[in-house]
C-alpha positions in Angstrom: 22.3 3.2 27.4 18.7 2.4 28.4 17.6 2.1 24.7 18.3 0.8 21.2 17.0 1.9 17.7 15.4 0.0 15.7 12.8 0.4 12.6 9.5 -0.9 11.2 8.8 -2.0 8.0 5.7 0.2 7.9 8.0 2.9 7.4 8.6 1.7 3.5 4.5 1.5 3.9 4.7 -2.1 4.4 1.1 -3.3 5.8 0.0 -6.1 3.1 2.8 -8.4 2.0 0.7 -8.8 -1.2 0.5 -5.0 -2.2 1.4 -4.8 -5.8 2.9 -1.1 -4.5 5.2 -2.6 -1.9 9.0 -1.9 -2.8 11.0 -5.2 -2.9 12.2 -6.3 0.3 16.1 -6.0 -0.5 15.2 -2.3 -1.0 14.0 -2.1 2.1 16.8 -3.6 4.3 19.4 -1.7 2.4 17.5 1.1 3.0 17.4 0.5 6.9 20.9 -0.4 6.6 21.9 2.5 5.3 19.6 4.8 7.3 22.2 3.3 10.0 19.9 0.9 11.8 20.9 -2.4 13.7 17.3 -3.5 14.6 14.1 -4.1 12.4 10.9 -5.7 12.5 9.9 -8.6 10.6 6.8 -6.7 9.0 3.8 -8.2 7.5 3.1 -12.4 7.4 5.2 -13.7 4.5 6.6 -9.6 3.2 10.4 -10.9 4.0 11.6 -14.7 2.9 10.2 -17.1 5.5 13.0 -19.5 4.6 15.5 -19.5 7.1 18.8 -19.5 5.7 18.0 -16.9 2.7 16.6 -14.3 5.7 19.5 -15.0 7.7 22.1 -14.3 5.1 20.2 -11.1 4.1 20.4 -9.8 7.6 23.8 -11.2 8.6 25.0 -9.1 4.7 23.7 -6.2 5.9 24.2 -6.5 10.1 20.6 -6.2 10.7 19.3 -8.3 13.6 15.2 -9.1 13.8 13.8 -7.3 16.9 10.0 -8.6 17.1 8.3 -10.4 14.4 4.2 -9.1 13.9 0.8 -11.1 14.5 -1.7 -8.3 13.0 -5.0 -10.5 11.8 -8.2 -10.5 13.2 -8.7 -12.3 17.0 -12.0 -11.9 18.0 -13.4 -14.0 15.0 -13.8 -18.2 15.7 -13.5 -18.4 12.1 -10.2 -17.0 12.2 -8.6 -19.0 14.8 -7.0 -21.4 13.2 -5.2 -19.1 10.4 -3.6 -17.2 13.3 -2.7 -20.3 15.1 -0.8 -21.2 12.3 0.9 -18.0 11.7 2.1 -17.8 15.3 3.9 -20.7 14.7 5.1 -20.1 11.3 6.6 -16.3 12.5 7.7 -17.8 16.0 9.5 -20.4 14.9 11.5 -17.9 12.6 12.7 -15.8 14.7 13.5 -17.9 17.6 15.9 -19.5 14.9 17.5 -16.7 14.0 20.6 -15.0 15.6 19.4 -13.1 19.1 19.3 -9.2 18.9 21.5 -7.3 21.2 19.5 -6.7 24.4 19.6 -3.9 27.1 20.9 -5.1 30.3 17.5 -4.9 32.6 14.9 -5.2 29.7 12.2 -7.5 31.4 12.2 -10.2 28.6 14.6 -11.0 25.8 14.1 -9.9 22.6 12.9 -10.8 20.2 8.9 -10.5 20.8 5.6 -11.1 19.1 3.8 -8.3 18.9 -0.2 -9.1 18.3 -2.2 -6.5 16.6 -6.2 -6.8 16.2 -5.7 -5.2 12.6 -7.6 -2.4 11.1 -11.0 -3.3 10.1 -13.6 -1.4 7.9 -16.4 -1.5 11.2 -13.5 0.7 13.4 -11.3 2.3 10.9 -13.4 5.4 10.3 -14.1 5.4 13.8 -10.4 6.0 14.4 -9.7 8.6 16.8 -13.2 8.6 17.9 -13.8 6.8 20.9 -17.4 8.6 22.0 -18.0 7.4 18.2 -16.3 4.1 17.6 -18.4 0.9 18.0 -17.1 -1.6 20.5 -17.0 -5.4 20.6 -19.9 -7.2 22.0 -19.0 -8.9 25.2 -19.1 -12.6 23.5 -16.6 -11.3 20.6 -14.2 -9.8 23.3 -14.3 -12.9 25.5 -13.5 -14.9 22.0 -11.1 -12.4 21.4 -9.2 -13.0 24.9 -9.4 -16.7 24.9 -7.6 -16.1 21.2 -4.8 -14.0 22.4 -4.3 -16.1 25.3 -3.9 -19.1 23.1 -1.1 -18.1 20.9 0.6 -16.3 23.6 1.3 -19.7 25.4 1.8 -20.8 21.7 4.7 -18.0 21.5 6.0 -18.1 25.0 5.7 -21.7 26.0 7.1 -23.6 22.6 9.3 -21.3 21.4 10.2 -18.7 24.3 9.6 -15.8 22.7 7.6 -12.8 24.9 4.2 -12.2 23.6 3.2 -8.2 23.8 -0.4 -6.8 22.9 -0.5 -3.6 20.5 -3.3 -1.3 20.7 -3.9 -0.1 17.1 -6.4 2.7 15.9 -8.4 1.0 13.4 -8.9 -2.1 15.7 -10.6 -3.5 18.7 -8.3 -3.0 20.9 -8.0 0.9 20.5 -9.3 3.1 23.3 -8.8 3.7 26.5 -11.6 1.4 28.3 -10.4 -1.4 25.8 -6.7 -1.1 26.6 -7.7 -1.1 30.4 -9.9 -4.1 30.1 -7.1 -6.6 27.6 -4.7 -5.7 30.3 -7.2 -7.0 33.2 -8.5 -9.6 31.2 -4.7 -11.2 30.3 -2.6 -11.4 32.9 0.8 -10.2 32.8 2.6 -13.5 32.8 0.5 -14.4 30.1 1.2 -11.6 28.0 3.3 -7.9 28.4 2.6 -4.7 26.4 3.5 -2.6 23.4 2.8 0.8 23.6 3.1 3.2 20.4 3.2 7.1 20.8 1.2 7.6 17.6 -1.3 5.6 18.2 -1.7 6.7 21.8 -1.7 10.4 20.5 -3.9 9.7 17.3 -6.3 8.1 19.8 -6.9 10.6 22.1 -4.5 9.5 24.7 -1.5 11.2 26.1 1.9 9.5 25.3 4.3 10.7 27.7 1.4 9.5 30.5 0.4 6.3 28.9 4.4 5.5 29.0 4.3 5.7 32.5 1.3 3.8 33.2 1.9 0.6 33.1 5.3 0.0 33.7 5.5 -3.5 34.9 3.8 -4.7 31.6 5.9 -2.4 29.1 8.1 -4.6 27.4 8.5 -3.0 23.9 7.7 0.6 22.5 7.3 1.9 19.4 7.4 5.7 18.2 5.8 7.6 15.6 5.0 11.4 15.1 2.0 13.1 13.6 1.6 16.3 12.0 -1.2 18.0 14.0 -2.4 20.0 10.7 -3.0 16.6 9.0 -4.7 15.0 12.1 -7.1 17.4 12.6 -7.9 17.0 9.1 -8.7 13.6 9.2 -10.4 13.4 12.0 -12.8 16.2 11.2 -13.4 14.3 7.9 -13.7 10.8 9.8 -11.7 8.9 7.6 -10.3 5.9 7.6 -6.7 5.3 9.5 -4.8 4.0 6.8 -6.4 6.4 4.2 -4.9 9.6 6.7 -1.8 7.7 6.7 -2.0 8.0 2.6 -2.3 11.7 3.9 0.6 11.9 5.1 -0.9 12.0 9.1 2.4 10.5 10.0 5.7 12.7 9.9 9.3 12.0 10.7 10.0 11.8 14.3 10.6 15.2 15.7 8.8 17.1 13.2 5.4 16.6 14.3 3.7 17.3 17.8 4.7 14.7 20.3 6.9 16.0 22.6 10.4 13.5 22.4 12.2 14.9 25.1 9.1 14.6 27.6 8.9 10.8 25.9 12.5 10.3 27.1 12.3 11.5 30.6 9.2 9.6 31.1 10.8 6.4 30.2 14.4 7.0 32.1 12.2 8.4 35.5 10.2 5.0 35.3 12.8 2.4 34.3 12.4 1.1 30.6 15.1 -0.4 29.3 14.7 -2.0 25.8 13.9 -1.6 22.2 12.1 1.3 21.0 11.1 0.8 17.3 10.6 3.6 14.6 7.6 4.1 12.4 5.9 6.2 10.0 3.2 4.6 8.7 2.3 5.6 4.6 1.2 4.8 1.3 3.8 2.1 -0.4 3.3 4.1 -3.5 5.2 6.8 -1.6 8.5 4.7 -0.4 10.6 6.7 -2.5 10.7 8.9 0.6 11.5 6.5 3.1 15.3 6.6 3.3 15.2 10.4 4.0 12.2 10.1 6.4 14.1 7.1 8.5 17.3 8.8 8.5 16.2 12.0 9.7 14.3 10.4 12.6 17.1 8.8 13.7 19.2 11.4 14.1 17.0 13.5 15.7 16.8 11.0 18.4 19.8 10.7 18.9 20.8 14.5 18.8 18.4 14.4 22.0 19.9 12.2 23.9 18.4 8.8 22.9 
């Protein structure tokens, strides 16, 4: 098989480890678990135990493997720079100490990765999936931002092996088009690869199944959501905020919304990935209850598709 399955902790509506909201974290690996999942992310800094052995026998009870852990914080900002120094190292050295996932013969790096997210701000979020609309960095906060991302992707890569990948995220600065363009110029490939996600392409204007097959020497890792058209155009006639449409509901099981899975599929056979592909369905934690359903049913339609 050219893919595996795994699933993000978004999914439970996981953002803020310190949401009041958030179901406890046993919840949500049983859930996963259940849901028949081998591979999950390690979610927000500090949502799951950062102590070694009590994460390890949690996964090991439940034969769940950690597939990528998260860096989402703001990197443009000097001020910052230390905090996600330190968090790098903190999440890095976690998961490089815990028990490898399976990989796909032919993936380009190992898993697991670090997957570094410039989060969702309140300048950008309303401007989400508005990119003649959305302020952009000036050109001293992006070159601050670069130098950051290069620095704790050596910090990843060189002291604890782990493959750094850059996510575009609507809500962030590195969002559009032009900005994914430049980060990719700007870092170069050994340096750091790439991690595309389907509902954030779509939600942002782009295409998926092309932006799949566009840069295919730095894909390393993909993630997959779906979004209910209805909803989308919603929110984006409204202009609200990204995680305030994903309180909407903008995100829908996969199959059931308007990305087109079995285009995803050929796209990624015809140009070679091999590797994880993660699941998420980004929502309000105060609606986890439907999680389990949600998670299950986009598995299956995956894999009733040929995934």
């Amino acid at each position: 098989m050219n893919f595996k399955i795994g699933s993000g902790l978004c999914s439970w509506g996981i953002e803020d480890a310190k949401n009041s909201h958030n179901p406890h974290w046993e919840t949500v690996l049983n859930e996963a678990a259940q849901a028949g999942y081998k591979g999950i992310e390690l979610g927000p800094f500090g949502y799951l135990p950062q102590n070694i052995e009590i994460l390890q026998n949690a996964l090991k009870k439940r034969d769940l493997q950690i597939v990528a852990g998260t860096l989402y914080d703001n990197l443009y900002s000097p001020e910052n720079f230390e905090n996600i120094v330190s968090k790098t190292h903190v999440t890095c050295e976690l998961i490089s100490k815990l028990p490898k996932p399976e990989q796909v013969k032919g993936q380009h790096y190992p898993t697991p990765y670090l997957v570094i997210i410039d989060e969702v701000n309140s300048v950008r979020s309303p401007f989400a999936g508005h990119p003649d609309k959305a302020p952009r960095l000036s050109d001293g906060k992006w070159k601050q931002m670069i130098k950051h991302i290069i620095e704790i992707s050596k910090i990843a890569s060189q002291e604890y092996g782990i493959r750094p990948v850059i996510h575009p995220h609507a809500g962030g600065y590195i969002e559009y088009e032009d900005e994914i363009t430049k980060v990719l110029s700007d870092i170069p490939s050994e340096v750091a690869g790439l991690c595309l996600d389907t509902g954030h392409l779509h939600y942002d204007c782009m295409d998926p199944v092309e932006w799949l097959g566009k840069y295919t020497d730095r894909l390393d890792y993909v993630h997959f959501k779906d979004i209910d058209q209805k909803v989308y155009e919603s929110v984006i006639h409204r202009q609200i905020g990204f995680f305030e449409a994903c309180a909407e509901k903008v995100m829908c099981p996969i199959g059931q919304g308007n990305i087109d899975y079995e285009a995803v599929r050929k796209k990624l056979i015809d140009t070679g990935y091999k590797g994880w592909i993660t699941i998420e369905q980004e929502r309000d934690p105060r609606d986890a209850a439907g999680s389990l359903e949600d998670v299950m049913q986009s598995r299956k339609y995956l894999e009733n598709i040929g995934y």
